[in-house]
C-alpha positions, 0 to 999 in steps of 0.5 A: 500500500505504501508502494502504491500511495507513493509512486503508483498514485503519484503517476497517475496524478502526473499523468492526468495533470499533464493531460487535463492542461494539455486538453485546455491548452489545445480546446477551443473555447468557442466549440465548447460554448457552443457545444454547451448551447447545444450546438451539434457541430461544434459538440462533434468537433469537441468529441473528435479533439477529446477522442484524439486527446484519449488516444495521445495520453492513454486515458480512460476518457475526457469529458466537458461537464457543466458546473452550476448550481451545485450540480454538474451534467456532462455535457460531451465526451469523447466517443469512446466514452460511457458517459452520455450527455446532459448526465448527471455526475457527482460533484466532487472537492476537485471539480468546485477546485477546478471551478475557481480556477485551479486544477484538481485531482480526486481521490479514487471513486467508484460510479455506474461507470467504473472506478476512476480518478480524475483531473478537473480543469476549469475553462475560465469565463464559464460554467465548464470544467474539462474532466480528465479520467483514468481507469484506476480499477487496478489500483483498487483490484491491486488495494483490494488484493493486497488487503484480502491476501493480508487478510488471508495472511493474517487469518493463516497466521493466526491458524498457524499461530493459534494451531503452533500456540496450541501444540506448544501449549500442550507440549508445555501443559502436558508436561506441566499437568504431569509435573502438578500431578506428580507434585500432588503425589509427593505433596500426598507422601506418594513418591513410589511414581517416577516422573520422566519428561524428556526434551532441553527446555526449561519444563525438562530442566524443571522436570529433572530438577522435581525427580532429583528432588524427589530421589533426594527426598526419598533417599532422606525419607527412608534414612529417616524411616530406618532411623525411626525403626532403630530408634523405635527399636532401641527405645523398645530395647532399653525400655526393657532393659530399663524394666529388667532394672527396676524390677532388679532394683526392687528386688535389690531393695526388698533385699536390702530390707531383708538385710536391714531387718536381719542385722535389727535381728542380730543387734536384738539376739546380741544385746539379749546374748549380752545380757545373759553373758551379764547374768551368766557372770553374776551367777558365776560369781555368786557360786565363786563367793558360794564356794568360798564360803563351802570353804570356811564351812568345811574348814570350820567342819574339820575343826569341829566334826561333832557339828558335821551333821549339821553342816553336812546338812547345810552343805548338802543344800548348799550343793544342791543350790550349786548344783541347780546353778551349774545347771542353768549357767549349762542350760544358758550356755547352750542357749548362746550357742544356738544364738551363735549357731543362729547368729552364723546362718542370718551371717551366712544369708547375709553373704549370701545376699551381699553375693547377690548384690555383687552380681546384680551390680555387675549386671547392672554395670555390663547394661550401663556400658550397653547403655552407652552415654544415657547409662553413665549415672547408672553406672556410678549408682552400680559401682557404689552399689558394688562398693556398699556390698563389698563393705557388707561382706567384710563386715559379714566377714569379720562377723563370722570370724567373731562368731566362729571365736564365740562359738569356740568359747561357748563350746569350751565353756559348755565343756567346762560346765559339764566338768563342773556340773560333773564335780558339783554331782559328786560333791552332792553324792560325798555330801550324801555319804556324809550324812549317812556315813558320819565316821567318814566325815573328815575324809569327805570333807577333806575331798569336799574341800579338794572339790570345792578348790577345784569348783572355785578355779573352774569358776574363775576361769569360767569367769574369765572366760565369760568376760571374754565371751561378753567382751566379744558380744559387745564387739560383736554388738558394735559390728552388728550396729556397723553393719546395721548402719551400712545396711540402712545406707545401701537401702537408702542408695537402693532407694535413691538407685531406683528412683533413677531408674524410675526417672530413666524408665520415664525418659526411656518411655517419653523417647519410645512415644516420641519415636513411634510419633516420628515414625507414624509420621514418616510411614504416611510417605510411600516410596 
C-alpha cells in the first residue's frame, strides 16, 4: 500500500495533470460554448479533439461537464466514452477546485461507470470544467488484493499461530499437568511414581530438577524411616532393659530390707546374748563367793566334826543350790550357742545376699556400658552399689570370724560346765555319804574341800572366760550396729538407685512415644 500511495498514485496524478492542461491548452473555447448551447457541430468537433486527446495520453476518457448550481451534467465526451450527455455526475472537492480556477485531482471513486480518478480543469469565463479520467480499477483490484491476501495472511497466521500456540501449549501443559500431578503425589507422601519428561527446555530442566528432588527426598525419607525403626527399636530395647532394672532394683531393695531387718535381728539376739553373758557372770560369781564360803564351812567342819551333821546338812543344800546353778549357767550356755549357731546362718544369708548384690551390680554395670552415654549415672549408682556390698561382706566377714571365736568359747565353756556340773554331782553324792556315813566325815570333807578348790578355779576361769565371751558380744554388738548402719545406707542408695531408674524408665518411655510419633509420621510417605 505504501508502494502504491507513493509512486503508483503519484503517476497517475502526473499523468492526468499533464493531460487535463494539455486538453485546455489545445480546446477551443468557442466549440465548447457552443457545444454547451447545444450546438451539434461544434459538440462533434469537441468529441473528435477529446477522442484524439484519449488516444495521445492513454486515458480512460475526457469529458466537458457543466458546473452550476451545485450540480454538474456532462455535457460531451469523447466517443469512446460511457458517459452520455446532459448526465448527471457527482460533484466532487476537485471539480468546485477546478471551478475557481485551479486544477484538481480526486481521490479514487467508484460510479455506474467504473472506478476512476480524475483531473478537473476549469475553462475560465464559464460554467465548464474539462474532466480528465483514468481507469484506476487496478489500483483498487491491486488495494483490494493486497488487503484480502493480508487478510488471508493474517487469518493463516493466526491458524498457524493459534494451531503452533496450541501444540506448544500442550507440549508445555502436558508436561506441566504431569509435573502438578506428580507434585500432588509427593505433596500426598506418594513418591513410589517416577516422573520422566524428556526434551532441553526449561519444563525438562524443571522436570529433572522435581525427580532429583524427589530421589533426594526419598533417599532422606527412608534414612529417616530406618532411623525411626532403630530408634523405635532401641527405645523398645532399653525400655526393657530399663524394666529388667527396676524390677532388679526392687528386688535389690526388698533385699536390702531383708538385710536391714536381719542385722535389727542380730543387734536384738546380741544385746539379749549380752545380757545373759551379764547374768551368766553374776551367777558365776555368786557360786565363786558360794564356794568360798563351802570353804570356811568345811574348814570350820574339820575343826569341829561333832557339828558335821549339821553342816553336812547345810552343805548338802548348799550343793544342791550349786548344783541347780551349774545347771542353768549349762542350760544358758547352750542357749548362746544356738544364738551363735543362729547368729552364723542370718551371717551366712547375709553373704549370701551381699553375693547377690555383687552380681546384680555387675549386671547392672555390663547394661550401663550397653547403655552407652544415657547409662553413665547408672553406672556410678552400680559401682557404689558394688562398693556398699563389698563393705557388707567384710563386715559379714569379720562377723563370722567373731562368731566362729564365740562359738569356740561357748563350746569350751559348755565343756567346762559339764566338768563342773560333773564335780558339783559328786560333791552332792560325798555330801550324801556324809550324812549317812558320819565316821567318814573328815575324809569327805577333806575331798569336799579338794572339790570345792577345784569348783572355785573352774569358776574363775569360767569367769574369765565369760568376760571374754561378753567382751566379744559387745564387739560383736558394735559390728552388728556397723553393719546395721551400712545396711540402712545401701537401702537408702537402693532407694535413691531406683528412683533413677524410675526417672530413666520415664525418659526411656517419653523417647519410645516420641519415636513411634516420628515414625507414624514418616510411614504416611510411600516410596
Amino acid at each position: 500500500m505504501n508502494t502504491i500511495n507513493s509512486y503508483v498514485l503519484p503517476q497517475i496524478d502526473k499523468l492526468l495533470g499533464v493531460a487535463s492542461e494539455d486538453v485546455y491548452k489545445g480546446l477551443n473555447s468557442t466549440h465548447a460554448q457552443q457545444a454547451l448551447n447545444k450546438g451539434a457541430q461544434a459538440t462533434t468537433n469537441v468529441q473528435f479533439y477529446l477522442q484524439e486527446k484519449v488516444k495521445q495520453h492513454g486515458v480512460e476518457t475526457i469529458f466537458l461537464a457543466n458546473l452550476k448550481e451545485g450540480k454538474a451534467t456532462v455535457i460531451t465526451a469523447d466517443k469512446a466514452s460511457t458517459l452520455q450527455a446532459d448526465e448527471n455526475i457527482a460533484v466532487t472537492p476537485a471539480m468546485e477546485q477546478a471551478s475557481k480556477g485551479k486544477t484538481g485531482l480526486s481521490e479514487i471513486y467508484s460510479d455506474s461507470h467504473g472506478i476512476h480518478k480524475t483531473a478537473y480543469k476549469g475553462v475560465p469565463g464559464s460554467t465548464m470544467v474539462i474532466g480528465v479520467s483514468s481507469d484506476v480499477a487496478f489500483v483498487d483490484e491491486k488495494i483490494n488484493s493486497v488487503i484480502w491476501t493480508s487478510v488471508w495472511i493474517t487469518l493463516l497466521a493466526l491458524i498457524l499461530g493459534v494451531t503452533a500456540a496450541y501444540f506448544m501449549s500442550k507440549r508445555i501443559t502436558r508436561p506441566l499437568s504431569r509435573l502438578a500431578a506428580y507434585s500432588n503425589k509427593m505433596a500426598g507422601g506418594d513418591f513410589t511414581q517416577e516422573l520422566v519428561i524428556k526434551g532441553n527446555d526449561e519444563v525438562s530442566q524443571l522436570s529433572e530438577s522435581f525427580r532429583s528432588m524427589s530421589h533426594k527426598l526419598k533417599d532422606m525419607i527412608g534414612q529417616v524411616l530406618d532411623t525411626s525403626s532403630n530408634v523405635v527399636q532401641d527405645a523398645n530395647d532399653m525400655k526393657t532393659r530399663l524394666e529388667v532394672l527396676n524390677d532388679m532394683a526392687a528386688r535389690s531393695a526388698v533385699s536390702v530390707n531383708e538385710i536391714s531387718k536381719g542385722s535389727t535381728t542380730i543387734a536384738s539376739v546380741t544385746m539379749e546374748n549380752s545380757r545373759a553373758m551379764d547374768e551368766i557372770n553374776i551367777g558365776i560369781q555368786h557360786i565363786a563367793s558360794a564356794a568360798g564360803e563351802v570353804t570356811e564351812q568345811i574348814s570350820e567342819a574339820s575343826a569341829e566334826a561333832i557339828g558335821g551333821n549339821e553342816i553336812a546338812q547345810t552343805a548338802v543344800q548348799q550343793m544342791r543350790q550349786v548344783e541347780q546353778a551349774s545347771v542353768k549357767s549349762l542350760e544358758q550356755f547352750r542357749l548362746m550357742n544356738e544364738r551363735s549357731q543362729m547368729i552364723g546362718g542370718v551371717v551366712q544369708g547375709i553373704t549370701e545376699i551381699t553375693k547377690q548384690i555383687q552380681m546384680l551390680s555387675l549386671n547392672a554395670s555390663i547394661e550401663a556400658a550397653r547403655a552407652g552415654e544415657h547409662g553413665r549415672g547408672f553406672a556410678v549408682v552400680a559401682g557404689e552399689v558394688r562398693k556398699l556390698s563389698e563393705q557388707s561382706k567384710e563386715s559379714n566377714e569379720q562377723i563370722r570370724e567373731f562368731l566362729l571365736s564365740l562359738q569356740e568359747d561357748m563350746n569350751h565353756s559348755v565343756a567346762e560346765m559339764n566338768l563342773v556340773n560333773q564335780e558339783v554331782a559328786s560333791g552332792v553324792g560325798k555330801v550324801a555319804e556324809a550324812g549317812n556315813a558320819f565316821n567318814q566325815l573328815l575324809i569327805l570333807i577333806q575331798s569336799i574341800n579338794q572339790s570345792v578348790q577345784s569348783v572355785s578355779a573352774a569358776t574363775q576361769q569360767i569367769s574369765a572366760g565369760t568376760e571374754e565371751v561378753s567382751a566379744s558380744v559387745e564387739e560383736t554388738s558394735q559390728i552388728t550396729a556397723m553393719s546395721r548402719a551400712s545396711a540402712d545406707t545401701l537401702a537408702g542408695n537402693s532407694s535413691r538407685q531406683q528412683e533413677e531408674l524410675e526417672g530413666h524408665a520415664v525418659t526411656a518411655q517419653h523417647l519410645h512415644e516420641q519415636a513411634v510419633k516420628l515414625q507414624e509420621a514418616v510411614r504416611q510417605f510411600k516410596i
